[in-house]
Phi, psi and omega in degrees: 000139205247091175255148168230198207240102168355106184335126205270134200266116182283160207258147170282145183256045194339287200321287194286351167280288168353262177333307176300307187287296172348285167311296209238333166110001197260058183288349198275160193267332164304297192297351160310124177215126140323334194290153166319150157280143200306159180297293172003300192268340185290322193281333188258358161303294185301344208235019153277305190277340172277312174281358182266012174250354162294312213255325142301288149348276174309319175290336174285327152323299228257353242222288177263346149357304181331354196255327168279003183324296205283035175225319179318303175298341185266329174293314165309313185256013171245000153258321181287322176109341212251140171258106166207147206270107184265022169279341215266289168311333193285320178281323171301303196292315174298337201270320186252353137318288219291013180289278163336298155355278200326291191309305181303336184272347178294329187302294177337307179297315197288312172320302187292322173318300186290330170117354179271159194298153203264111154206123192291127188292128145356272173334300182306318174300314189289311152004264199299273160028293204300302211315316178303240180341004186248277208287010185250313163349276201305329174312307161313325179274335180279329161285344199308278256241308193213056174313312198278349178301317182298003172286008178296299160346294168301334180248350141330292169339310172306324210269295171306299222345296172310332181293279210261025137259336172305341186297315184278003185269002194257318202276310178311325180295324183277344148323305203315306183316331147320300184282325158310321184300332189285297177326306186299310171299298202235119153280011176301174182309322196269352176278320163284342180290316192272327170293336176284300171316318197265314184305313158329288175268036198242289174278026157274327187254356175276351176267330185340318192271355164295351170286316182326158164197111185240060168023306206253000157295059170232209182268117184269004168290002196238007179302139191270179157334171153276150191265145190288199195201108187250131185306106190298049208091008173096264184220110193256320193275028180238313227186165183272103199293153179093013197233172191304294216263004159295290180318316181293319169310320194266023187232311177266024159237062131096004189298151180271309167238190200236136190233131154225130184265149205226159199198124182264139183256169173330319222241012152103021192242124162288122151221190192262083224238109155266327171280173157321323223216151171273356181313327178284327206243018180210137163295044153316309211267002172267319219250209296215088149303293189308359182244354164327300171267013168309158164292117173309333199277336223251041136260164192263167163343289149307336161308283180298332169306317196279020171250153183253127224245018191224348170296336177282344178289295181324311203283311180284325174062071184293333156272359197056054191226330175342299189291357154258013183266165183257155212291342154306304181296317179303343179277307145342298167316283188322001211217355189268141169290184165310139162277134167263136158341303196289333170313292183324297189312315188304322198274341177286340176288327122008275170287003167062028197270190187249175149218174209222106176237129153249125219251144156265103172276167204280147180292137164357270199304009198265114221287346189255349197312346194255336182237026168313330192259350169287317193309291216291321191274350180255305167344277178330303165332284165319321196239038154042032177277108142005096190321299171318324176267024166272130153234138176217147184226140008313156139282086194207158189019055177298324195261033157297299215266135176277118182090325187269029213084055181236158180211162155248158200252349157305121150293086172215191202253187221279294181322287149216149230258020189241332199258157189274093192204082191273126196277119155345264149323132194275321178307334206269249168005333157267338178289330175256043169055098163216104214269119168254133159243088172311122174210143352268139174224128182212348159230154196305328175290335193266334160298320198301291247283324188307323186287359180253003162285334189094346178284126212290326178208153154236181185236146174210165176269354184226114136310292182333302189307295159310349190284304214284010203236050186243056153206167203271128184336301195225136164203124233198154183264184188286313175309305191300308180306317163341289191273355176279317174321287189272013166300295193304331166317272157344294149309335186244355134327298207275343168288296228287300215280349137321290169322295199286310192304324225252334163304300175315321178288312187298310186295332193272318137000326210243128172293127191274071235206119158194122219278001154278348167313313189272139192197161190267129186293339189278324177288311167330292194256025155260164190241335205298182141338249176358317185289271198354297196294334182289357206268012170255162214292175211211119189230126190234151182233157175222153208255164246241326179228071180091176150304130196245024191248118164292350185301147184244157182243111172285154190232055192292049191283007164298295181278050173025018167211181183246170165202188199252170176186140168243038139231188221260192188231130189268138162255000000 
């Protein structure tokens, strides 16, 4: 006869149920295991820690992109034909992946801290899957569509760097606790394998900043000027762009020129157009429906006037600035035409201001294809702004133009402005005397770095905004940077090689023991009813003088499990 010690009553583990049923899905204290985890699941660790570092990434694109939202939606809408600001879905749907990622992988972490086996609910799998296979999408469509936006990501960089290594020398340090405990329990191959990995990157990033090249690491005697700021279609996140009271905005916000894009109509009048077609930015499709996907050039004048050229801004609130304007300016708005070129000229000669022209010359069939640059040169004439303070792109018939002005809109080199050859840097261009105007700059990190860059003016859509800038957020010399470096280096060395003696020391201490741990090998590997209901652990002790229980334990190994009985046990 077999007697034992009562069952031992276990303490709830709130925490570690939490974690587990989350995660796996495992609320019962049986479903719980210590054992390694299966390669299976391991696999799906790893293809966990790829989207959330995929999805970091993408959230940091979207981050700093921000500064270009509105040529995204304009790029979206000359393949869709539909004007709808398609940043909206893209940041809710990246904002609750990488929420989610995120929560799971702390669970993961949190699994292993505890020792427990790593195992992802179905569900959680299809989760991480979609979420996945959605950001490897969006990537694709976005190099498609909007290829050259990732150099914002290289010259973000110039700006973060310094920022997001400290960050990460901070999240590799906070690791360290993890990782010693893992190291420490368990010796193995594969185990010495995550310490050669974690050591790796651990002095990848304490070297990391010999890579860096950060504009605003300098000298503040040598900082240049501020660069001036030309209103880009006038101030478009104020007003309804191209138009009279846009242009009147970025002039009373410190704007210097004026940026316009000109468009020749049929009958020979420049006026200010940036699409093809008039659908977005005019009632075209209330006034002339049937003309609606027409070529903006081929109405006349009269035509074009007679449309209203400021309602579609109130309705769409293409920046999200609507709700802040006071009901005189929406009223205002609400009320503006097509802007003609010469209106424009007239008001910067006025303001003593420069201007910025980008001219669309007319498609081949089009009645002006031949005198477009005489229409554009009697206009200018006409509204008695100073040749010198004209700029105009194309670079086409320099020897018409007199007096005036020319640029390309192109990034190429100094040597000749027809060959494909692009300079790194805006400093490699002020370095051969070559005057850069950088576009679009609308947020203020991206004004520090140029102005700590040197470049002498950029065009922007928020004057208002740049107005508010006037020194570059952070600027710090090399030495001071020098010593936050290896200060911070330094510290987080001297933590990590803390952490591990002190695991080792808390781990030598410790039986590699925990009594949920224990389980009947016979039980383990049934599936029926029965097992199930059996499967919880069992802890037997002996007591200094015998058993001190009359409970008795039956023993049945024909059915593969055990039970209780308080009377004796027959074999």
């Amino acid at each position: 006869m077999v007697k034992h010690q009562p069952l031992q009553v276990y303490e709830k583990q709130v925490f570690v149920s939490f974690v587990t049923g989350i995660y796996g899905c495992r609320w019962k204290r049986y479903q719980r295991s210590q054992d390694e985890s299966s390669r299976w699941e391991c696999t799906w660790f790893v293809i966990l820690c790829s989207s959330f570092l995929l999805l970091l990434f993408w959230a940091y694109f979207w981050l700093m992109a921000r500064n270009d939202f509105n040529d995204f939606n304009w790029l979206v809408y000359n393949r869709s034909g539909e004007w709808r600001d398609e940043t909206i879905p893209i940041l809710a749907s990246t904002t609750v992946g990488f929420s989610y990622i995120t929560f799971l992988l702390i669970l993961a972490l949190f699994h292993i801290s505890l020792g427990q086996q790593l195992n992802l609910y179905w569900v959680h799998k299809i989760g991480v899957l979609a979420t996945l296979l959605t950001t490897i999408s969006g990537v694709i469509f976005v190099d498609d569509l909007w290829g050259d936006e990732w150099d914002i990501l290289l010259v973000s960089l110039q700006y973060t760097a310094p920022f997001l290594h400290l960050g990460a020398l901070v999240t590799v340090t906070a690791i360290s606790w993890l990782v010693a405990g893992y190291v420490v329990l368990n010796i193995m191959l594969g185990i010495v394998m995550v310490l050669f990995i974690y050591i790796v990157v651990l002095l990848g990033l304490c070297l990391a900043p010999l890579t860096f090249t950060c504009p605003c690491i300098m000298d503040r005697h040598s900082l240049k000027p501020r660069p001036s700021i030309i209103g880009r279609r006038g101030a478009p996140m104020l007003a309804p762009e191209n138009t009279a009271v846009s242009f009147n905005r970025a002039l009373q916000h410190g704007a210097s020129s004026l940026e316009a894009d000109v468009t020749i109509s049929v009958d020979g009048v420049p006026f200010l157009m940036r699409d093809h077609t008039l659908r977005r930015t005019t009632d075209v499709t209330k006034v002339f429906p049937a003309r609606q996907y027409e070529d903006a050039s081929f109405f006349n004048w009269t035509e074009i006037r007679s449309l209203n050229a400021g309602q579609w801004f109130l309705e769409s609130d293409p920046y999200w600035t609507v709700a802040s304007l006071t009901v005189k300016e929406r009223s205002r708005i609400g009320n503006q035409t097509v802007c003609s070129l010469v209106e424009m000229l007239r008001l910067a000669a006025r303001a003593n201001s420069s201007v910025l022209l980008n001219i669309h010359k007319p498609p081949p069939e089009h009645p002006r294809y031949r005198s477009w640059f005489m229409d554009t040169l009697r206009a200018v004439q006409k509204a008695g702004i100073p040749l010198k303070r004209v700029t105009w792109t194309p670079d086409t018939d320099r020897g018409r133009v007199r007096g005036l002005h020319q640029t390309t809109s192109e990034k190429l080199s100094v040597e000749a402005i027809s060959a494909d050859l692009y300079f790194p840097s805006p400093r490699e261009y002020l370095a051969n005397n070559v005057s850069v105007t950088v576009y679009p700059v609308n947020e203020p990190w991206l004004y520090s770095i140029l102005w700590c860059s040197g470049v002498p003016s950029v065009s922007s859509d928020a004057p208002h905004v740049l107005r508010k800038v006037p020194y570059p957020i952070w600027l710090m010399s090399q030495s001071a940077y020098n010593f936050i470096w290896m200060t911070s280096d330094l510290v987080s060395l001297a933590i990590v090689i803390g952490v591990f003696f002190f695991q080792k020391w808390r781990m030598s201490g410790m039986q590699n023991y925990n009594p949920e741990h224990i389980m009947l090998s016979a039980v383990a590997r049934r599936s029926s009813r029965d097992v199930n209901i059996m499967k919880e652990k069992l802890i037997f002790s002996e007591l200094n003088n015998g058993l001190s229980s009359t409970e008795e334990l039956s023993l049945y190994p024909e059915n593969g499990y055990v039970r209780y009985s308080h009377g004796g046990l027959s074999r």
